[in-house]
C-alpha positions in Angstrom: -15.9 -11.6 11.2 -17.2 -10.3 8.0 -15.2 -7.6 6.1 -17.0 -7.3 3.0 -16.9 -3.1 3.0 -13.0 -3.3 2.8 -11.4 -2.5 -0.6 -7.9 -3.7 -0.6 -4.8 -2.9 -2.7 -2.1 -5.1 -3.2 0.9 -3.3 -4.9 4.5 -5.5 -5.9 7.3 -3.8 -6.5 11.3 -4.5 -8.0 13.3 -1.6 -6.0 16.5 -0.7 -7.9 19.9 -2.3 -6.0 20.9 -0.3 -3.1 17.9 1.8 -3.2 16.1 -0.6 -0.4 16.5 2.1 2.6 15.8 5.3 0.3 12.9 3.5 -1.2 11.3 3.0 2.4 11.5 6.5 3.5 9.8 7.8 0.5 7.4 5.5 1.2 7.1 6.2 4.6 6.6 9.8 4.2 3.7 9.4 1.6 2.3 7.0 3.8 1.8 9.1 6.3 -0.5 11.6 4.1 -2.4 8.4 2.7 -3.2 7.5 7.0 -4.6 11.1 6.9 -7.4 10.2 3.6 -10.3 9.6 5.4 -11.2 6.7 3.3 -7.8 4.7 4.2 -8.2 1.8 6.6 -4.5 1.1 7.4 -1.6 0.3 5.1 1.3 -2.2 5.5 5.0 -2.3 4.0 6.5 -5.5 3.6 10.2 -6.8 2.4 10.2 -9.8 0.1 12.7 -12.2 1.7 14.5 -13.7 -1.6 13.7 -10.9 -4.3 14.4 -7.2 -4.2 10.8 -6.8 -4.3 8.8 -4.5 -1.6 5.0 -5.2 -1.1 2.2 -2.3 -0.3 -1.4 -3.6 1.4 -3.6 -1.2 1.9 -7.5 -1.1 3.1 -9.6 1.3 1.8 -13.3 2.3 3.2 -14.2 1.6 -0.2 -13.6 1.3 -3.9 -14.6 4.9 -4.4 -12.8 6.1 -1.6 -9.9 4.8 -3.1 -10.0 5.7 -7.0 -10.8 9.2 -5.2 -6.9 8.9 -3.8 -5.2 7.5 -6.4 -6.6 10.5 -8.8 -5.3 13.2 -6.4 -2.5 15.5 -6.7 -1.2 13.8 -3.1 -1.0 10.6 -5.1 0.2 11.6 -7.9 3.4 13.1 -5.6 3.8 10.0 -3.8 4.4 7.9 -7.4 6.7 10.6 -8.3 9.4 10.4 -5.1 9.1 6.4 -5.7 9.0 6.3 -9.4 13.4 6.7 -9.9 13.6 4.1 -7.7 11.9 1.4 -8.9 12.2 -0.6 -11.6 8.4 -2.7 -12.2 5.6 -2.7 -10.2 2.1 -5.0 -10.5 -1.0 -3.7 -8.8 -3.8 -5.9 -7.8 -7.3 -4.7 -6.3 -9.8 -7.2 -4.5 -12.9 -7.3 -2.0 -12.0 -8.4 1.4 -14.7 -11.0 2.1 -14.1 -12.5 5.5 -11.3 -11.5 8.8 -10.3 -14.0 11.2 -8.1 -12.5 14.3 -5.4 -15.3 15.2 -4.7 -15.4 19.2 -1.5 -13.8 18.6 -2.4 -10.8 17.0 -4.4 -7.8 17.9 -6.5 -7.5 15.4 
C-alpha cells in the first residue's frame, strides 16, 4: 500500500534514572493534545530494551502539518514537562514511502 503523504517523526530519547514512569505520563498527557492536531496520523511510545532510552513515532498528514505543531504554544508546553527529565534526545524526520500490513496486525 503506498503511503507516500505520511510525514513521520522519529524522536530518541536518554530519560534520567528513575524517571522512566514520570517520563511516560508526561508524555502521555501531551500526547493526548497532539491526537487532537488535525494533521496527526497516530503516534507510538516505545521502551528501548537494553538502554534507558524511550522512542516517539509519530505520522503526520504532512510536513507542514507538522512544522505547524512543533511551532505552537501546545508544543512548546509538551517539551517543557519532558525537558527535566531527560538527559539527550536525537530527532529524525523522513517520508514514509511504502506500508505493508503483516497478518498479525490490524493495520
Amino acid at each position: 500500500m503506498p503511503a507516500t503523504s505520511l510525514f513521520r517523526v522519529t524522536l530518541r530519547m536518554d530519560v534520567v534514572p528513575g524517571a522512566e514512569q514520570q517520563f511516560e505520563e508526561a508524555w502521555l498527557a501531551g500526547a493526548e493534545r497532539i491526537a487532537d492536531e488535525p494533521g496527526n496520523v497516530g503516534q507510538w511510545l516505545s521502551q528501548g530494551e537494553r538502554d534507558n532510552a524511550f522512542y516517539v513515532v509519530s505520522d503526520w498528514v504532512s510536513r507542514e502539518a507538522f512544522l505547524a505543531y512543533e511551532r505552537s504554544p501546545q508544543h512548546l508546553e509538551h517539551r517543557r514537562s519532558l525537558d527535566p527529565l531527560r538527559t539527550a534526545g536525537e530527532m529524525t524526520t523522513m517520508r514514509t514511502l511504502h506500508r505493508l500490513d503483516g497478518k498479525g496486525g490490524n493495520g
